[in-house]
C-alpha positions in Angstrom: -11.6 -13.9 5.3 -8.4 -16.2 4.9 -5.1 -14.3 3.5 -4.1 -16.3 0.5 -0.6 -15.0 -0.6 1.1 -16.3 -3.7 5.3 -16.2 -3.7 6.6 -14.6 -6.6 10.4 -14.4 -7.7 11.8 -12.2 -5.1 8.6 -11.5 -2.9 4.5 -12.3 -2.2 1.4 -11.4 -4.2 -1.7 -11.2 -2.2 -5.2 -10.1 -2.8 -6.6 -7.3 -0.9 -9.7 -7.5 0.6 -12.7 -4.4 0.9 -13.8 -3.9 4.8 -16.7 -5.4 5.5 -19.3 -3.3 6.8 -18.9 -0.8 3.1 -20.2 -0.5 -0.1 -17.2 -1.3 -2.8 -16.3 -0.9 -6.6 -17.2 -4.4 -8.5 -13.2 -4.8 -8.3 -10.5 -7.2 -7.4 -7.1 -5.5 -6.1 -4.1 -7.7 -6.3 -0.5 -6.3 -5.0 3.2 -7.6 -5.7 5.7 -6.6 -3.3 9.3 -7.3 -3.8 12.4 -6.6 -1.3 15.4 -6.2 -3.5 19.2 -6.6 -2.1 20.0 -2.4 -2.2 16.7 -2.3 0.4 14.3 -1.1 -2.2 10.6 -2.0 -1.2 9.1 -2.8 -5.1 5.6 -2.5 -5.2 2.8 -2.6 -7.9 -0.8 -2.4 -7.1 -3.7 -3.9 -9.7 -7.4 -3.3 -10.2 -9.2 -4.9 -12.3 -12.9 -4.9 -12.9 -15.1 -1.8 -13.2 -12.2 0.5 -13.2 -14.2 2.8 -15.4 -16.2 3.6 -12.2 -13.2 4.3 -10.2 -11.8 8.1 -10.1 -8.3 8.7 -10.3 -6.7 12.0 -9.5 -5.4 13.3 -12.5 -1.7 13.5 -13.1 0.4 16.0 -11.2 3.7 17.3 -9.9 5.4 14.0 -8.3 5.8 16.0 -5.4 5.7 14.9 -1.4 2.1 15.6 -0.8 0.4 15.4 2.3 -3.7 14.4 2.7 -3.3 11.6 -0.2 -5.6 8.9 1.0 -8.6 11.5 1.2 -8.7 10.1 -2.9 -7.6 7.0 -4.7 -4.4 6.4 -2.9 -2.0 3.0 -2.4 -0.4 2.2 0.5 2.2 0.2 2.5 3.0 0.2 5.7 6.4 -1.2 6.9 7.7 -2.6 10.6 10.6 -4.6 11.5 11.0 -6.0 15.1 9.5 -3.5 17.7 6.8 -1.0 17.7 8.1 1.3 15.2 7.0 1.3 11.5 6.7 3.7 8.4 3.7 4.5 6.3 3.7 5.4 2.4 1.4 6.8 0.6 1.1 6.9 -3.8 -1.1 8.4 -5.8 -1.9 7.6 -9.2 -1.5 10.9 -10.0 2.5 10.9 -9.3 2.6 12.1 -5.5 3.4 10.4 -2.7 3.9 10.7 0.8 6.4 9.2 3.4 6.1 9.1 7.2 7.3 7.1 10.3 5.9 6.4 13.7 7.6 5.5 17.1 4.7 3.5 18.1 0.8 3.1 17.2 -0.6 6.3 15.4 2.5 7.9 17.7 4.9 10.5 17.2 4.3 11.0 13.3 7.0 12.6 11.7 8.0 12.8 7.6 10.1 9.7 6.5 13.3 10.3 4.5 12.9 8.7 1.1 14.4 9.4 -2.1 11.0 10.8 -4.7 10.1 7.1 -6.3 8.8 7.5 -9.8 5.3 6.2 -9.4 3.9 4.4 -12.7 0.6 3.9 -14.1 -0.6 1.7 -16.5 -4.3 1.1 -17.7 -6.0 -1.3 -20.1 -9.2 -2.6 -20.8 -10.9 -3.4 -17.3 -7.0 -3.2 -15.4 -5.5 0.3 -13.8 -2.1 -0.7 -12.3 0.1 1.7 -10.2 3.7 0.7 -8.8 6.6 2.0 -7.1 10.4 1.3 -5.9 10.2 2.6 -2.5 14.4 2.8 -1.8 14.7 3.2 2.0 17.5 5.8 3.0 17.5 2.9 6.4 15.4 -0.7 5.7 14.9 -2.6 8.9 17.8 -5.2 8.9 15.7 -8.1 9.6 12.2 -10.0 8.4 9.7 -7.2 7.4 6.3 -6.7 8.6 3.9 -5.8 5.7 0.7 -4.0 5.4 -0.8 -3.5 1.9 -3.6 -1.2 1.8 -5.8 1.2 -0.6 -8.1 3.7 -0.2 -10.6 3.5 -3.6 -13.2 6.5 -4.6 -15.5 6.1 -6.8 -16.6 8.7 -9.5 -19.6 9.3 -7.0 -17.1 10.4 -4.4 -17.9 7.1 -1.7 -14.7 5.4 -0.7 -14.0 1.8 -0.1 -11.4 0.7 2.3 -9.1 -2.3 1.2 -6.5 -4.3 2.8 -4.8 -7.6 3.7 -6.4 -7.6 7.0 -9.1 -5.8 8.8 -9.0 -4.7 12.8 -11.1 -7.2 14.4 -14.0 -4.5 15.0 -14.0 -0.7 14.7 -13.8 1.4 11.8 -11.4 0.9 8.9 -7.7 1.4 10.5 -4.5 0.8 8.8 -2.2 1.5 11.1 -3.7 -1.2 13.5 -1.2 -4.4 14.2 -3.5 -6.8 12.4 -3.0 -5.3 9.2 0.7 -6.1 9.1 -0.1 -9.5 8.1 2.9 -9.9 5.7 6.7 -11.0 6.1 9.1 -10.2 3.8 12.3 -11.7 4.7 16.0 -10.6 3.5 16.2 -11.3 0.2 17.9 -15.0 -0.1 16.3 -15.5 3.4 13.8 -18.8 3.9 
């Protein structure tokens, strides 16, 4: 399936896609992501469809959490140039989760990151979840983007959504292909 990104003021808006081989929610999933001037990573995640079959944790601390994508979880994962990258992880219910990695699925350790204020908004056929990720140390140059979500449904199956899929295999985030976004420095080409 072809990537079709849409530029908004100050970033991209893309569709994610479900993998392939899974059964999925009647739902589209749209995310904005925004890279502000202070190195804050803005994102906002949309659903809309059958929402009503989709079960979101319910509303909690707004603590660091780990375990999050085991439910109804939105993620991004962020490189600049090299192997290294970051992974984070928010929950509609107010957690979140931040972690870095030298290399593939490699030396995982917890990501400093100020606790964003995760927000949730729901309407008619919509749920919406966003976030100001403000990086203690953004990557200098273009960023590598992969926009992800793990969706459960009120039955407890999960779909797997994201810009890209690994060319075969099971559903895998982390894998290079899913970086299929490039956010340059704000006021960049």
């Amino acid at each position: 399936m072809t990537l079709i990104v849409q530029h908004i003021p100050g970033g991209i808006a893309a569709n994610l896609t479900p993998f392939p081989s899974l059964p999925h929610p009647n739902i589209e999933i749209v995310v904005e992501a925004s890279r502000l001037p202070s190195g804050i990573l803005r994102l906002w995640f949309t659903l809309r469809g059958d929402t009503d079959a989709i079960a979101l944790p319910k509303m909690a601390s707004g603590n660091r959490t780990d375990g999050l994508w085991q439910h109804t979880c939105f993620e991004a994962f962020l490189a600049g140039e090299g192997q290294a990258y970051r992974e984070f992880n928010l929950s509609p219910s107010g957690e979140w989760a931040a972690y870095k990695f030298t290399g593939y699925r490699d030396g995982m350790d917890d990501a400093e990151l100020d606790p964003p204020a995760i927000n949730l908004a729901g309407w008619a056929g919509h749920v919406s979840v966003g976030a100001d990720l403000n990086l203690s140390d953004p990557p200098a140059d273009d960023w590598r983007l992969g926009l992800s979500a793990v969706i459960e449904d009120k039955a407890g199956a999960k779909s797997y959504w994201a810009l890209a899929h690994p060319p075969e295999g099971p559903p895998d985030f982390h894998h290079p292909d899913c970086f299929a976004l490039t956010l340059p420095p704000p006021g960049g080409a």
